[in-house]
N, C-alpha and C positions, 0 to 999 in steps of 0.2 A: 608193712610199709611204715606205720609208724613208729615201729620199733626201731629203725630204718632211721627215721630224721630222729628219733631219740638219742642215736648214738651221734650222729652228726652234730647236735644241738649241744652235748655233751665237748666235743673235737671243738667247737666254734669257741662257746662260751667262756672270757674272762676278764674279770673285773678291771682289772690293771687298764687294759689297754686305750687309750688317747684317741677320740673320736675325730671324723670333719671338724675344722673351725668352721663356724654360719658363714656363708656365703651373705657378704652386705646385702644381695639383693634380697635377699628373703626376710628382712628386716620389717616391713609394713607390705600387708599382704591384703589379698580381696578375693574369698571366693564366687566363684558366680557358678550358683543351683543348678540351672534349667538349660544349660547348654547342650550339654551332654548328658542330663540323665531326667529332667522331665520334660523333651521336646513334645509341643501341642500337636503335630503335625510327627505322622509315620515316616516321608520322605530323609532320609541322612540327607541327603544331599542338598537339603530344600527346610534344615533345622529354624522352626522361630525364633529362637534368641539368643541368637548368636549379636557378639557385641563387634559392632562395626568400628573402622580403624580412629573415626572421629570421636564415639565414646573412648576408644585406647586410649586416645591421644587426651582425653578433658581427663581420663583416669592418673594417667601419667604426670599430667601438669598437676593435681592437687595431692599429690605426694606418695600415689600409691605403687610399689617396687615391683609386686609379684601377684598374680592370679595363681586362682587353688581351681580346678579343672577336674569336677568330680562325674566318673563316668560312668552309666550304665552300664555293665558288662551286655545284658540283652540286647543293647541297641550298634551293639558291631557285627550281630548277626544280618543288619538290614545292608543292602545293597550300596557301596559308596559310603558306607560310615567309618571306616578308618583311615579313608580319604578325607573326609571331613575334618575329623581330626587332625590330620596330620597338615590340613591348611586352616585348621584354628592354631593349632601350634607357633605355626610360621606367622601369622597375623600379629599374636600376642609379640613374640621376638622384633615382629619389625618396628614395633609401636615403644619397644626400647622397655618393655616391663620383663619379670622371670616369669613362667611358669611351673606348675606345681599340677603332675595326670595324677590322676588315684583311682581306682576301681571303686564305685561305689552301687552294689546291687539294690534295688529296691528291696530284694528280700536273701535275708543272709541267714546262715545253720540251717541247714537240711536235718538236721539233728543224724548226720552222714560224714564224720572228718574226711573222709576219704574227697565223698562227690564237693565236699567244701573245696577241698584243694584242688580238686582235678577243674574246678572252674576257675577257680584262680591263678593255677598255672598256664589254663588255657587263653585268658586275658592276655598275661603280661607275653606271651610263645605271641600275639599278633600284636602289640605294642612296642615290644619292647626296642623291637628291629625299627621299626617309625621313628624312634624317638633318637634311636643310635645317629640317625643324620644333622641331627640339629647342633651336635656336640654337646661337652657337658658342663659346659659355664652357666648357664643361666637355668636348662629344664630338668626337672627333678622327677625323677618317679617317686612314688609314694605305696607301700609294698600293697595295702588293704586300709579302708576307713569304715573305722571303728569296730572291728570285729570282735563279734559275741558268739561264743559255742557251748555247747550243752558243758564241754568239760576244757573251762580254760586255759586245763595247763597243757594243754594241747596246742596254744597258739604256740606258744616260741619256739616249738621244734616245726610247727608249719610256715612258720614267719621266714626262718633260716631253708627251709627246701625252697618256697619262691623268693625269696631273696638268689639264691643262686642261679634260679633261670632267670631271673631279669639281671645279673653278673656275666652270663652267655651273649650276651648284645651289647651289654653298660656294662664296660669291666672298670670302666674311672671314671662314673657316676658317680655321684652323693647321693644315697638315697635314704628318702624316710620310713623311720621303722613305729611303731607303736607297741601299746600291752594294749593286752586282751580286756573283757568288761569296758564293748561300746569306747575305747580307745581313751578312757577317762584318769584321773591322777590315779584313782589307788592301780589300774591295772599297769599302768608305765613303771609304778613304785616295786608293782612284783614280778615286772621284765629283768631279765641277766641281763645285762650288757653285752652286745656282742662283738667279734672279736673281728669285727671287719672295720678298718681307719677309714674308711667313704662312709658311715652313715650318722643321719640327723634323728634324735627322737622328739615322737612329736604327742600329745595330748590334746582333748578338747575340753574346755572348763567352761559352762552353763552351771554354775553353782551361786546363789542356790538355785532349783528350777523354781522351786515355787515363786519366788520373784523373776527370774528372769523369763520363762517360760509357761508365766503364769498356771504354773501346776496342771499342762498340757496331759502329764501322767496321769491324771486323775478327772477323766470330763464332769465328772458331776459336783468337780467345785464353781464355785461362782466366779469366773473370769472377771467379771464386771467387778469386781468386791477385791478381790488379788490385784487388779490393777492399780490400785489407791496404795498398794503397800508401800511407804519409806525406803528410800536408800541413802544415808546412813539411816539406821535404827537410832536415834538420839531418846525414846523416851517410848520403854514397854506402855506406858497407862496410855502415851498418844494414839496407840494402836486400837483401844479399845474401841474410839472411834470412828473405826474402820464402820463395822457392824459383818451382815451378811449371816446366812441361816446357823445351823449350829456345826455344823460340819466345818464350815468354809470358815466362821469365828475363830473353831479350835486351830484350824491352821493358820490362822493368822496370828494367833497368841504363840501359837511355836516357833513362826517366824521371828517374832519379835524378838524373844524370849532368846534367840541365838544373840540378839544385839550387831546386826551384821553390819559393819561398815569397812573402810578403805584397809584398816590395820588388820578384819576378819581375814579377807580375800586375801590380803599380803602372807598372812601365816601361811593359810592353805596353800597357793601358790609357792611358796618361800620351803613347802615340802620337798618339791621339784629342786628345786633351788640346791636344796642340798643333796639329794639323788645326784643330780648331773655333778656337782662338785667330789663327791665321792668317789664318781668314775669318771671324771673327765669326761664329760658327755656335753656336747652341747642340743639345743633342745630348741621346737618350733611347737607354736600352739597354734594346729591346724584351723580350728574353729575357739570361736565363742564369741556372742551378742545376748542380744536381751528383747525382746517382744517389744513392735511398735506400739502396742496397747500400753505397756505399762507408762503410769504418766512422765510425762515431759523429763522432771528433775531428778526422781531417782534414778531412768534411763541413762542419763548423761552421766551421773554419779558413778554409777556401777562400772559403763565404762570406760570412762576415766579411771576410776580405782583400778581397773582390774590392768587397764595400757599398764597403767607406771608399775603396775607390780609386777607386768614381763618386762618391761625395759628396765627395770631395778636388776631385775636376776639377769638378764642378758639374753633373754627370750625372744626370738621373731616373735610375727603371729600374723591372723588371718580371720579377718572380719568374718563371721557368717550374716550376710553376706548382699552381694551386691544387688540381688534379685528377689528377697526372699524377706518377711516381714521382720526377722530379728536381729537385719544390719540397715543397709539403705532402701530398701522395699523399694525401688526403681522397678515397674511393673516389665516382666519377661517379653512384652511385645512390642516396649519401645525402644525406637530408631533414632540415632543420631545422642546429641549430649542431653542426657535427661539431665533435672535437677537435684541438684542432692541435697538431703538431710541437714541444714548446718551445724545444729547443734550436736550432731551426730559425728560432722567432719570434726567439729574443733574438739569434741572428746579424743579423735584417735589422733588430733594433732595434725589430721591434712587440711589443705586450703578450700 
């Protein structure tokens, strides 16, 4: 079998060829966490946070285009959850915003390609027909988020066989593709291009973590201590000030020591940049925020720096996210128009 999509992946792949232009709507984007894939409550049909047509609508008015719609695969085995779906879909649509489904398991690589794919085909074989109804101006499928396997040059010949069943349903769909390694720059850097004119590729950028995600990788740094770090880095000796035990110090003297500010994030980003320009590709940055904890200014800094440096390249993108501490932390249980973040909004430029 995989020698199978190996040789198909081989038939697909070529650089040359001229991708989707971005669809305007996918331009500012919002995912929301917990809809579909960490519902409090077992009932599909009875999902806690789901966002009601008055959040759409206060969403829609402060300038956001598109929702990212990241799904449990587990939770369409429950009774009435693809129904669910398919009238979150329609909600999102009437409220005048894009959507964005994506398959996103709680737990990915079986360290199994085979059973990786067979769930993953198995998803989009019950989605993809749902989604065929809404038509294809505004709803986007999204092949896999962020997928990681034991041996990643095995994503793009698996990327290309479920890209073709979800082709069976959405044959003039735009859809998004990613690379492999957690769906991050360098793994989009070492994706072929493929050689289908309907699709978007897409990255997520939490770099650095240790700033933005306060070095989540690593529980036994001092959060409390990572939170005080700078964004811009204007002055390694200010850093010394930080403090924190000896572990948590040395990563903060590394941090610094990168010198991270608006021009750092522009190069890395500005890698993409020239990726897509090379093959004609245009490109969506599914995810990326920064930890409510981290303080006030370097938050807003970060993302700011990082908006203008996808709207410099010509990048959508997609808050992570509306529910969830490292965009608008709007808590999953509230109804109607919460409040939001301002200095959060005026970084990504909405009202």
């Amino acid at each position: 079998m995989i020698r199978l999509f190996g040789t198909l992946a081989i038939a697909l792949l070529w650089c040359g060829i001229a991708t989707a232009q971005l669809p305007p709507v996918l331009r500012d984007g919002l995912n929301v966490a917990h809809w579909f894939r960490y519902p409090a409550r077992s009932g599909a049909a009875d999902l806690c946070c789901d966002l009601s047509p008055g959040t759409l609508r206060q969403l829609r008015a402060a300038g956001v285009r598109f929702l990212r719609l990241p799904v449990q695969p587990a939770l369409l085995r429950q009774p009435g959850a693809l129904q669910a779906l398919q009238a979150a879909v329609r909600r999102v649509l009437a409220s005048g915003l894009g959507v964005v489904v994506v398959p996103t398991p709680l737990r990915w690589n079986a360290g199994d390609p085979a059973l990786d794919r067979a769930r993953l085909v198995a998803f989009w074989r019950q989605v993809a027909p749902v989604l065929a109804g809404f038509g294809s101006s505004r709803v986007f499928p999204e092949v896999m988020n962020e997928p990681v396997l034991t041996d990643p040059a095995a994503w793009p010949a698996m990327q290309l066989g479920v890209l073709a069943v979800i082709r069976r349903s959405l044959p003039g769909s735009t859809v998004i593709v990613t690379g492999a390694d957690w769906g991050g720059i360098d793994g989009l850097l070492k994706l072929p291009p493929l050689a289908d004119p309907r699709v978007i590729y897409s990255f997520h950028f939490y770099e650095p973590a240790v700033l933005t995600a306060l070095a989540a990788f690593d529980p036994g740094l001092e959060r409390r201590v990572l939170a005080r770090l700078p964004f811009p880095v204007s002055s390694v000796a200010a850093c010394d000030a930080i403090g924190g035990d000896a572990r948590t110090a040395a990563v903060v003297r590394y941090y610094c020591a990168g010198r991270w500010d608006a021009a750092t994030l522009a190069k890395r980003i500005g890698m993409v940049g020239a990726w897509a320009a090379r093959h004609h590709a245009n490109v969506l940055v599914g995810e990326f925020g920064a930890a409510a904890a981290l303080n006030v200014q370097a938050r807003r800094e970060w993302l700011s720096a990082a908006r203008g440096a996808f709207t410099a390249n010509g990048f959508g993108w997609a808050l992570w996210g509306y529910d969830d501490p490292m965009g608008l932390n709007v808590s999953p249980m509230a109804h109607g128009a919460a409040p939001l973040d301002p200095g959060v909004m005026q970084a990504l430029g909405w009202r």
